[in-house]
C-alpha positions as CSV (number, residue, x, y, z in Angstrom):
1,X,-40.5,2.5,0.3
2,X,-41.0,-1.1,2.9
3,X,-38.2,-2.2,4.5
4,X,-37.5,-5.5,5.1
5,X,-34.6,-7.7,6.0
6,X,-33.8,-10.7,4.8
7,X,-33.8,-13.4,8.2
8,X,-32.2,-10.4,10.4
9,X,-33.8,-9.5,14.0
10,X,-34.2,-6.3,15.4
11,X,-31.5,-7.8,18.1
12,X,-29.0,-7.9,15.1
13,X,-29.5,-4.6,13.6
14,X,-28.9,-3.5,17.2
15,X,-26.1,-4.9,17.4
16,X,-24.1,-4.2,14.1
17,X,-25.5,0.2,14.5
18,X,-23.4,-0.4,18.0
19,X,-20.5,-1.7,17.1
20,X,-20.1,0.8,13.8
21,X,-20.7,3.6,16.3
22,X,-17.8,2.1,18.5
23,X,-15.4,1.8,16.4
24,X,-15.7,5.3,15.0
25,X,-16.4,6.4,18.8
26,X,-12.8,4.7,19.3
27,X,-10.6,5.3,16.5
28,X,-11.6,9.2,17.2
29,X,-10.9,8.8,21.0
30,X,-7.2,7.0,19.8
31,X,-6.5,8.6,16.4
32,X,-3.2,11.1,16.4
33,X,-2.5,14.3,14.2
34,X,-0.1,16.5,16.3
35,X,2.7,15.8,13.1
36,X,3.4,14.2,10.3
37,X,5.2,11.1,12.3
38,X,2.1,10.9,14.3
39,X,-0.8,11.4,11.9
40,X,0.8,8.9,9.5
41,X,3.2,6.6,11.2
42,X,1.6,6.7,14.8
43,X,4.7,8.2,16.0
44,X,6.6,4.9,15.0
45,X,5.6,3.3,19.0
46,X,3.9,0.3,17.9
47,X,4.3,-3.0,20.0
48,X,4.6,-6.7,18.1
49,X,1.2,-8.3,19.0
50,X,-0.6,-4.6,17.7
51,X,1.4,-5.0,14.3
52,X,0.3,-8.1,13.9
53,X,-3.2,-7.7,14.5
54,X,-3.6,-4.9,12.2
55,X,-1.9,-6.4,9.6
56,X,-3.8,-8.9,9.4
57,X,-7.0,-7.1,9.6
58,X,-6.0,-4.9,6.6
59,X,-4.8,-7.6,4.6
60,X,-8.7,-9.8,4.9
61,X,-9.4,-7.0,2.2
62,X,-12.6,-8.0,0.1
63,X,-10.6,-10.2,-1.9
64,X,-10.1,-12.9,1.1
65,X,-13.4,-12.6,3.1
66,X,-15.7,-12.2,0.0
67,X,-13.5,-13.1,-2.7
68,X,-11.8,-16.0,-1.9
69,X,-14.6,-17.2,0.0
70,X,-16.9,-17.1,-3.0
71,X,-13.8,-18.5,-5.3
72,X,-13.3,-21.4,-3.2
73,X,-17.2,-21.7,-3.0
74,X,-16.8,-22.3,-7.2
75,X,-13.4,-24.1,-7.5
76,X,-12.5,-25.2,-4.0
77,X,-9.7,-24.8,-1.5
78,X,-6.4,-24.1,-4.6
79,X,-7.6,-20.2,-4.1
80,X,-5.4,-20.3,-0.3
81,X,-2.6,-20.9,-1.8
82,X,-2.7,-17.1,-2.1
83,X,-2.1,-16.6,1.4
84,X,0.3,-20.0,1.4
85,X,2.9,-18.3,-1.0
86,X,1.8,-15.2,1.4
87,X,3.7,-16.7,4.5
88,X,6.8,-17.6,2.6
89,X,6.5,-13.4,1.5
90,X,6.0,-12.4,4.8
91,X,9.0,-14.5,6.1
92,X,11.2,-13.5,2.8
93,X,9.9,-9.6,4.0
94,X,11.0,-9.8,7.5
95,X,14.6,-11.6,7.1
96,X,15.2,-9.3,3.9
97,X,13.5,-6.1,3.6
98,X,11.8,-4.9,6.9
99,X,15.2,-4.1,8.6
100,X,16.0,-1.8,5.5
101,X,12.6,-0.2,5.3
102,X,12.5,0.4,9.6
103,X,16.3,1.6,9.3
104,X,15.8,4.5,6.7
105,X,13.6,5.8,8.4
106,X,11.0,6.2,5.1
107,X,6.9,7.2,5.2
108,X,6.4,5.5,2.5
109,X,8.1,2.5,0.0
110,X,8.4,4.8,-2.7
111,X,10.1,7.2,-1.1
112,X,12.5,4.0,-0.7
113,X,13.0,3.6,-3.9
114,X,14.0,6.9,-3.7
115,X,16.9,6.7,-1.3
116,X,17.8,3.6,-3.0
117,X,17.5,4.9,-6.9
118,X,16.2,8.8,-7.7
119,X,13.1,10.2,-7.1
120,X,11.7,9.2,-10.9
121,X,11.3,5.9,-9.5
122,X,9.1,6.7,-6.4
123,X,6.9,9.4,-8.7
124,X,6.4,6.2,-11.0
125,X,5.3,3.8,-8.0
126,X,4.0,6.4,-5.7
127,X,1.4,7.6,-8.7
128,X,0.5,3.8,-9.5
129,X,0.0,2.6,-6.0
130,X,-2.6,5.6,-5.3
131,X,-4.6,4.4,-8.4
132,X,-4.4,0.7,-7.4
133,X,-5.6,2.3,-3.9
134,X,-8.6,3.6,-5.3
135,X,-9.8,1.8,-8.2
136,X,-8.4,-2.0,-7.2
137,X,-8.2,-1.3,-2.8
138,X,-10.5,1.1,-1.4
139,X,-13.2,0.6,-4.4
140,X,-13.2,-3.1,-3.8
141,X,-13.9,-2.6,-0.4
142,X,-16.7,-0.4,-0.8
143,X,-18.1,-2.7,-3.3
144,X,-18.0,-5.8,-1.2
145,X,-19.7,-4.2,1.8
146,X,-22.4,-2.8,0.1
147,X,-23.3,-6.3,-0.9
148,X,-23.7,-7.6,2.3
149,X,-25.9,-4.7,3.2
150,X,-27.5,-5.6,-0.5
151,X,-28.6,-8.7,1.0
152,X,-30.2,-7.3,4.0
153,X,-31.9,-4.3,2.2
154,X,-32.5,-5.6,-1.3
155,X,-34.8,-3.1,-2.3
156,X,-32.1,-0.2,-1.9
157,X,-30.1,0.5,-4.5
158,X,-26.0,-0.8,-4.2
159,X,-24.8,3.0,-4.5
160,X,-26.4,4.2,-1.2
161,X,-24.2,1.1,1.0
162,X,-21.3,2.0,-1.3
163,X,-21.8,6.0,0.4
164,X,-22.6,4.7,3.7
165,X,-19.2,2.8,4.4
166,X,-17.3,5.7,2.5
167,X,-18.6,8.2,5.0
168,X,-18.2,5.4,8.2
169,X,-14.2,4.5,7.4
170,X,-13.8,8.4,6.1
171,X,-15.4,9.7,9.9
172,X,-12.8,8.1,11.9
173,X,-9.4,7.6,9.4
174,X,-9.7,11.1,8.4
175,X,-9.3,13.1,11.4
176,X,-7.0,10.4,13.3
177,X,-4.6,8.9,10.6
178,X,-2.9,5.9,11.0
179,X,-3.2,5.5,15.0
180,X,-7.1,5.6,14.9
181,X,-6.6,2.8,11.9
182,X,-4.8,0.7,13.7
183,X,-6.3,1.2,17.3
184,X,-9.7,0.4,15.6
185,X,-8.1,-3.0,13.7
186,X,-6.9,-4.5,17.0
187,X,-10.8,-4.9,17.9
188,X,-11.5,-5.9,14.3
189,X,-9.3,-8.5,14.4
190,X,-10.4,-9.8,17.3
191,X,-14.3,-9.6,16.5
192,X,-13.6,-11.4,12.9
193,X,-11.8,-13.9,14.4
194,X,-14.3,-14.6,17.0
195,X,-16.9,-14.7,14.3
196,X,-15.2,-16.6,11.6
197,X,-14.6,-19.2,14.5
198,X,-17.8,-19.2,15.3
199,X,-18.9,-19.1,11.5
200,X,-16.5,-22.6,10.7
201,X,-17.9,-24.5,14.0
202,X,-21.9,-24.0,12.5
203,X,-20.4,-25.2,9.2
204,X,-18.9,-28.1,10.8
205,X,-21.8,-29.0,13.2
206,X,-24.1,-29.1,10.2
207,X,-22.6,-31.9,8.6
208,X,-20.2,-29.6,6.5
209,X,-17.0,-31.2,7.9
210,X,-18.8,-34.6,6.8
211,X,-18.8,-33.5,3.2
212,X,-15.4,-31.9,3.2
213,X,-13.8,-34.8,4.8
214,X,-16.0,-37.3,1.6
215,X,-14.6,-34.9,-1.0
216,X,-11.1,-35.4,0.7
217,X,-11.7,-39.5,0.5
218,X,-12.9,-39.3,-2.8
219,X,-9.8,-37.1,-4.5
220,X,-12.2,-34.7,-5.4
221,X,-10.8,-31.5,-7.0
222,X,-12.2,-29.0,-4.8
223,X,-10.3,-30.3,-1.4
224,X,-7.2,-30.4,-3.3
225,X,-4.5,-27.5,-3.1
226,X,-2.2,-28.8,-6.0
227,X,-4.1,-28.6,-8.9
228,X,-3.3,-30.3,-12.6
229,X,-1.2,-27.5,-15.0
230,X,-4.5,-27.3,-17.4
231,X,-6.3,-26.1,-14.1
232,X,-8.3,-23.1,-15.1
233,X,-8.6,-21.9,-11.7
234,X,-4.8,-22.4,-10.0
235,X,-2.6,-24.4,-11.9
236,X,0.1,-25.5,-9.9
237,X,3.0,-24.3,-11.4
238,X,1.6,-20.8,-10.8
239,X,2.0,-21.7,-7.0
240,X,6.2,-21.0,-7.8
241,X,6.6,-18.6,-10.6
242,X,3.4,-16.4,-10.2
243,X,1.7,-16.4,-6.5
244,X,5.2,-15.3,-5.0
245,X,5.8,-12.5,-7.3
246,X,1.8,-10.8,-6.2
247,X,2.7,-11.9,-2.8
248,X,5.7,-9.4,-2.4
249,X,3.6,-6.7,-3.9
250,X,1.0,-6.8,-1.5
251,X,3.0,-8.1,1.7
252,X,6.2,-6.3,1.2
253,X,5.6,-3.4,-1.6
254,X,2.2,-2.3,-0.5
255,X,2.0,1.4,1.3
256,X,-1.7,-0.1,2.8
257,X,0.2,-2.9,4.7
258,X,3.9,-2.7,5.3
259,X,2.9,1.2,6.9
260,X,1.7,-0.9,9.7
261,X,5.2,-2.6,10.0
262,X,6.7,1.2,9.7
263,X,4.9,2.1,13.0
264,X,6.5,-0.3,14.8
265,X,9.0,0.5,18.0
266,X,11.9,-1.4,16.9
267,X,13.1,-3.9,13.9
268,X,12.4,-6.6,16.1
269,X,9.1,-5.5,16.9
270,X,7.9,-5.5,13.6
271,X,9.8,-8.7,12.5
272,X,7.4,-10.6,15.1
273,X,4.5,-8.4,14.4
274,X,5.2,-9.6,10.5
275,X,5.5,-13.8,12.3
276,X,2.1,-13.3,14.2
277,X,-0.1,-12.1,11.2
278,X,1.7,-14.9,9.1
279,X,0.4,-17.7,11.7
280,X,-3.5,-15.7,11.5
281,X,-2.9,-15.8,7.9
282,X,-2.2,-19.5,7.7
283,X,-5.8,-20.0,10.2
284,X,-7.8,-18.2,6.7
285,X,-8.0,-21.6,4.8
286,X,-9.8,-23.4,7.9
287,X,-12.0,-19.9,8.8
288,X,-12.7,-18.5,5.0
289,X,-11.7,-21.5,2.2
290,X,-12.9,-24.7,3.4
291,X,-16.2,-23.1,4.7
292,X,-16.4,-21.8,1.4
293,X,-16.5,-25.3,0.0
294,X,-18.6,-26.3,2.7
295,X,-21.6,-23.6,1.4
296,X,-22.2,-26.0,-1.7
297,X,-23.9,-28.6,0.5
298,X,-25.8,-25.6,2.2
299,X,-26.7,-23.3,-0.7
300,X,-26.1,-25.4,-3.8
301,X,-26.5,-23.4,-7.4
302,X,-25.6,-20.0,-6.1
303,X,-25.4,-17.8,-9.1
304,X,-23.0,-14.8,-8.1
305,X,-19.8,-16.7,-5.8
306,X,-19.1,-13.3,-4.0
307,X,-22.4,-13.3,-2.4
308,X,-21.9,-17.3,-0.7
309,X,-20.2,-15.8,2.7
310,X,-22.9,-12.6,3.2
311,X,-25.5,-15.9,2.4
312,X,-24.1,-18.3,4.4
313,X,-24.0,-15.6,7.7
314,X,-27.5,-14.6,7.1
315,X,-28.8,-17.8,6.5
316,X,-26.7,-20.4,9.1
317,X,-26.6,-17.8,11.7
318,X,-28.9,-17.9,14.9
319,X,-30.2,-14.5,16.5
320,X,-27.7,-12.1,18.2
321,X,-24.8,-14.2,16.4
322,X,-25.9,-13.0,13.2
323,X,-25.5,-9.5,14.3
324,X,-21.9,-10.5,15.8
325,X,-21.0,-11.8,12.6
326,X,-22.4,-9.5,9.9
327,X,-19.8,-6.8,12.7
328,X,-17.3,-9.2,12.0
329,X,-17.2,-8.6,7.9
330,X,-18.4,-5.2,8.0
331,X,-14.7,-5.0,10.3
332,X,-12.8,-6.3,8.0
333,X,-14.0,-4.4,5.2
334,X,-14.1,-1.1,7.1
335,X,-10.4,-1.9,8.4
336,X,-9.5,-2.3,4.8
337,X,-10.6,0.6,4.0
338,X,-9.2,2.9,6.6
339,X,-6.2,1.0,6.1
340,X,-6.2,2.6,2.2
341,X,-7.3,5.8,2.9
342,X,-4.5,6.5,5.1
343,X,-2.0,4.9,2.8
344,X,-2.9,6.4,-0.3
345,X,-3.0,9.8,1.8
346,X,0.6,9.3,2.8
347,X,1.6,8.6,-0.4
348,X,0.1,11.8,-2.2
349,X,1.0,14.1,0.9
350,X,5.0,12.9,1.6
351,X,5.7,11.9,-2.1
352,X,4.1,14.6,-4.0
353,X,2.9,17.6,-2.0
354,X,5.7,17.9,-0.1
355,X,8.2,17.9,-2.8
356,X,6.1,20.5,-4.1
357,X,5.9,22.8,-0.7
358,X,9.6,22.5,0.9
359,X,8.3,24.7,3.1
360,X,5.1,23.2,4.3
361,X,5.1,22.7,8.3
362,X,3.9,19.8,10.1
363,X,0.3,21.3,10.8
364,X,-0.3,22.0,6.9
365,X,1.2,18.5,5.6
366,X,-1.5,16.7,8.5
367,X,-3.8,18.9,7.0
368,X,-3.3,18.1,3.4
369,X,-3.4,14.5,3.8
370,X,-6.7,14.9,5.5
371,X,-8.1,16.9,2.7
372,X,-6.5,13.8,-0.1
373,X,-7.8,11.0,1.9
374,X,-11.2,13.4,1.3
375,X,-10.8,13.3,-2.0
376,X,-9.8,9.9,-2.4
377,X,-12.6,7.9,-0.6
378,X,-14.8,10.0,-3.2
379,X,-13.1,8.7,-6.0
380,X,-13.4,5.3,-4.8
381,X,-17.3,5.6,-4.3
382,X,-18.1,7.0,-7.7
383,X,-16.1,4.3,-9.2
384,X,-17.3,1.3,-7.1
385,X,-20.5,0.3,-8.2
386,X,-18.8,-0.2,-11.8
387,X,-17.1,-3.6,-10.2
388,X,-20.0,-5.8,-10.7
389,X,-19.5,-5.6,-14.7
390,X,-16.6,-7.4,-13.9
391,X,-17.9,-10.7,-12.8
392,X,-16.0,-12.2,-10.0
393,X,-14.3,-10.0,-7.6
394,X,-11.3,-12.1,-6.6
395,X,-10.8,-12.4,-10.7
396,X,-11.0,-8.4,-10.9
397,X,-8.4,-7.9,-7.9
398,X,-6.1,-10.8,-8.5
399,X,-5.7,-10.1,-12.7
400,X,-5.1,-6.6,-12.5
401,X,-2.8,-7.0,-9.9
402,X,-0.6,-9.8,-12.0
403,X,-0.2,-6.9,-14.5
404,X,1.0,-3.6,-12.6
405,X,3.0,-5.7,-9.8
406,X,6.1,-7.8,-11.7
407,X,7.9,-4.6,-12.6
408,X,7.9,-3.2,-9.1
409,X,8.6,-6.4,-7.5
410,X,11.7,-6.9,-9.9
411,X,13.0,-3.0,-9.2
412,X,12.9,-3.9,-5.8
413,X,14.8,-7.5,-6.0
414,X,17.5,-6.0,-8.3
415,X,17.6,-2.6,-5.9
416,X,18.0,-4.6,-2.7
417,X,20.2,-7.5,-4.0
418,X,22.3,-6.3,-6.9
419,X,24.1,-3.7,-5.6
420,X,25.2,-2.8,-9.4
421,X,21.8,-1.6,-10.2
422,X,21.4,2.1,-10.7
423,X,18.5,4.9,-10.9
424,X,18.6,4.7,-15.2
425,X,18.6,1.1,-15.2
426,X,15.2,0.9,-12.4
427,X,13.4,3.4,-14.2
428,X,13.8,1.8,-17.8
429,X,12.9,-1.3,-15.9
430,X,9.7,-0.1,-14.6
431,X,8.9,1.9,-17.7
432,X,9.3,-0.7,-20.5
433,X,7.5,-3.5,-18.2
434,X,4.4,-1.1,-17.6
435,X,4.6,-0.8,-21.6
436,X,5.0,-4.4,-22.1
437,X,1.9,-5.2,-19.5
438,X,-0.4,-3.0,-21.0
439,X,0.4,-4.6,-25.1
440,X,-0.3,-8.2,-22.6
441,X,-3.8,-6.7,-21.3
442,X,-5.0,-6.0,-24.6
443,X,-3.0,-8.8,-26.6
444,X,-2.9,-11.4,-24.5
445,X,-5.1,-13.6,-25.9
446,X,-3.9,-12.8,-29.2
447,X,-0.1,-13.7,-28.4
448,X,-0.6,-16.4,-25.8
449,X,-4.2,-17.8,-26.4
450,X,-5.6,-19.3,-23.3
451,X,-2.6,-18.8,-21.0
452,X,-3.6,-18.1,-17.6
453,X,-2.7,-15.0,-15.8
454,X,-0.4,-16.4,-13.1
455,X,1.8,-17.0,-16.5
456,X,1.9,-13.6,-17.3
457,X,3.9,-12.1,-14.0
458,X,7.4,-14.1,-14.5
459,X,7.3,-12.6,-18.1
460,X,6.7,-9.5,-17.2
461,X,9.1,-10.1,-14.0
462,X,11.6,-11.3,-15.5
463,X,12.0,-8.9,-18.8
464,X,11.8,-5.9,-16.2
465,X,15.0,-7.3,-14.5
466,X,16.9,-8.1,-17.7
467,X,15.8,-4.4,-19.0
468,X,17.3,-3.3,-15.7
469,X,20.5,-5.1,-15.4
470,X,21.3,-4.0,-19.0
471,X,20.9,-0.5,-18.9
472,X,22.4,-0.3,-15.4
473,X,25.7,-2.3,-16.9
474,X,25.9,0.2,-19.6
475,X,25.6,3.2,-17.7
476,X,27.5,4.3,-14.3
477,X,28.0,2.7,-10.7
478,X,25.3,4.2,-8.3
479,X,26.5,6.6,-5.6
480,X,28.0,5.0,-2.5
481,X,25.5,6.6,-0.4
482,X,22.4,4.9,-2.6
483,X,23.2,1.6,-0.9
484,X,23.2,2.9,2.5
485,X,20.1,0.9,4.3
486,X,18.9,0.0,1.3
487,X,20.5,-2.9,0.5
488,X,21.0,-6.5,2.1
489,X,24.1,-7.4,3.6
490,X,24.9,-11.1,4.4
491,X,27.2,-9.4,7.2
492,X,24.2,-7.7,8.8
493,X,22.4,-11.1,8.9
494,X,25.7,-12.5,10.4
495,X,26.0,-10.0,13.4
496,X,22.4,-10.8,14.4
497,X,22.8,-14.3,15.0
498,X,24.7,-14.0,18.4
499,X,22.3,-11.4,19.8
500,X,19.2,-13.8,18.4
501,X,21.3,-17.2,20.4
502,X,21.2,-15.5,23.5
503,X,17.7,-14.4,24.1
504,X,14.7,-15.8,24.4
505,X,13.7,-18.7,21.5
506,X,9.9,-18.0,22.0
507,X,11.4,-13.9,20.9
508,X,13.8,-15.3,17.8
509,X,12.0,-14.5,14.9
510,X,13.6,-17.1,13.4
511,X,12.6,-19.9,15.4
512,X,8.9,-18.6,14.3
513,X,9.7,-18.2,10.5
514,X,11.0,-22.0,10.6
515,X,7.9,-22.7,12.2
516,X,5.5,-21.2,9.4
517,X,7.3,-22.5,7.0
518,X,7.0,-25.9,8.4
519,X,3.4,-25.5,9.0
520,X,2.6,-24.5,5.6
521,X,4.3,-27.2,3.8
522,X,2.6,-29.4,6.2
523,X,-0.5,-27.6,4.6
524,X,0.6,-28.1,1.4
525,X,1.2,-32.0,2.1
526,X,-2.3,-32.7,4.0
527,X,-4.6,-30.8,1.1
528,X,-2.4,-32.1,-1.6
């Protein structure tokens, strides 16, 4: 079979085989597995500015460097308002939630919802956040790097990429756990960063900030992130009652993610950790969105949107740069990746195995999640290549995500800030809104017509709450000890303040989550 590659040097390939070797050469040298605490909370030692880093580099999943990149490409910049409701999460996540998760001391959120309710609540969420790993997370991921490669090698067929990055994330995440994943996202971060800088300023030399700033003049659409209510794409009242609720999910709910936040040192540490990948977050609609609307004066009449950012690196890029960038999206997707593997690991090994081995030891519990994360990625490549029947990637991910999410999210809100709720009331709560979601995924269209999806999670949000406070009226008080670290106390917040006063404002995390805030609706006004 003749090989040939599409506008990439020999310089290039070089460069991307060198860097995939280093970062499996360096999250084996840094990986952990002497215990449990090590092989999947890194032995819970994790600085700030290494939080923050790897959380954002696990959160540009393929849905924000190909997905919301191609999405933008075909409805413009509305798609980042996403990651805008994202910041208000992640500062709703570090004033509320992160102090309880850090404090009791969990491996994983469902085991949370555990101390919090029983343990038929974390089964329920533990058993759907290991499928959303594999089919929404980890398949995703494998999908959208094997078409970049697709584009290089077009004659080889999308399954062999799809196996190449399994077995490149599995070589290093496997044997190291979550320390080799998040040693190996610190360079990621950096290198996408780098490249996506590097990515916007050829955009904008090119005459691509010329016809951004014309479709900003002429109230075009695209450069607008308030979009009419008929908007197909991101009507704006899904910016309150929809975008928020998928936000907690994936900022403050999501194994994949907040595990990062569980590594870190101290409550304090993680809160800033949680403020620095909020400001990197905010930088994605100048690195990923508005480049994306950019690519339509470059590559007008592109068929597929998912493929517009792979195009737009292969085909704006200059020698040696193209290799630095293709690195940069094959380390975003590869962080993803490792980022889900060890997750979903985490949660089959400390929610399920060892409730069924009490007596497992700390060698045989490292071992068993090595031998699920194994089994896992395998999974996730059979069932990748299926994504493409699905049209738009960003359309899979973000729909099927509006369905399973709302009655978690609302187990969570009622667990943390109703202190009547009990274990009876959360599980009918997330048992009668995963019935309710499925009758909307097959009805929908039936019951509501055209409705768009971001109209779907308050219902479903909002009937899992009232199922919940119901049934926990009717039936008893939890146990005093159920709202031990797991719920929010305005008196907690209270005693803070003194300690926050006398240090450091440049260290008060909330001098930086006034500042996000501020900057995003200073977004918000600018692109409105």
């Amino acid at each position: 079979m003749t090989m040939h590659f599409s506008g990439i040097g020999t310089i290039d390939i070089i460069i991307i085989v060198v860097y995939l070797l280093f970062i499996i050469w360096w999250g084996l040298r840094n990986g952990k597995s002497q215990n449990a605490g090590s092989y999947f909370l890194a032995g819970r030692g994790m600085p700030w500015f290494i939080i923050g880093l790897s959380l954002f580099a696990a959160s540009i999943s393929s849905t924000t460097l190909i997905g919301q990149t191609g999405d933008a490409y075909a409805t413009g910049i509305a798609v980042f308002n996403y990651n805008l409701t994202g910041v208000w999460v992640l500062v709703f996540f570090a004033v509320f939630l992160l102090p309880l998760y850090i404090r009791s001391r969990v491996f994983t959120i469902p085991e949370f919802l555990e101390k919090r309710f029983d343990s038929r609540s974390r089964y329920y969420f533990s058993a759907i956040s290991i499928i959303g790993n594999i089919f929404l997370d980890a398949a995703g991921a494998l999908y959208s790097a094997a078409l970049i490669l697709k584009l290089l090698f077009p004659e080889v067929e999308l399954w062999v990429f799809v196996l190449i990055f399994a077995v490149i994330a599995a070589s290093y995440t496997i044997p190291g756990g979550l320390s080799a994943a998040i040693n190996t996202d610190l360079i990621q971060a950096v290198v996408l960063l780098a490249g996506s800088l590097i990515m916007m300023g050829i955009c904008y030399a090119k005459g691509g900030g010329e016809y951004f700033a014309g479709l900003m003049q002429s109230g075009d659409v695209s450069a607008r992130l308030i979009r009419p209510l008929s908007d197909s794409s991101t009507p704006w009242l899904g910016l309150l009652v929809g975008m928020p609720v998928l936000g907690i999910y994936f900022w403050a709910n999501n194994q994949t993610l907040v595990q990062r936040v569980l590594s870190a040192k101290s409550v304090n540490q993680g809160r800033i950790g949680v403020m620095l990948a909020g400001f990197l977050t905010l930088c994605t609609l100048f690195i990923f969105n508005i480049p994306g609307v950019m690519a339509r004066k470059f590559f007008p009449g592109v068929d597929n949107p998912d493929m517009i950012y792979p195009t737009m690196v292969l085909k704006l890029m200059p020698a040696g740069i193209l290799g630095l960038m293709l690195s940069a999206m094959l380390a975003a997707l590869t962080s993803t990746l490792s980022a889900i593997l060890n997750s979903a690991s985490t949660l089959f090994t400390m929610d399920f195995y060892a409730k069924m081995d009490k007596k497992a030891d700390q060698k045989k519990l490292v071992r068993v999640g090595k031998i699920s994360a194994l089994v896992i990625i395998v999974i996730a490549t059979i069932w990748a290549p299926n994504i493409e029947k699905f049209g738009s990637l960003l359309k899979y991910y973000q729909e099927m995500l509006s369905y399973i999410s709302p009655p978690i999210v609302a187990t969570f809100l009622m667990g943390v800030f109703v202190k009547r709720t009990n274990a009876r009331g959360a599980f009918a709560g997330l048992l009668s809104g995963l019935a309710l979601a499925v009758v909307l995924l097959f009805f929908r269209h039936d019951i509501f017509g055209n409705m768009h999806f971001l109209f779907i999670v308050p219902i479903l949000l909002v009937f899992s709450m009232l199922v919940i406070w119901l049934v926990s009226l009717a039936t008893g008080r939890p146990a005093p000890e159920k709202l031990e670290n797991t719920t929010f106390s305005i008196a907690d917040f209270k005693s803070e303040t003194p300690e926050l006063k006398a240090g450091k404002w440049w260290q008060n995390y909330r001098v930086m989550a006034s500042g996000l805030i501020v900057m995003s609706l200073l977004l918000l006004f600018i692109f409105r």
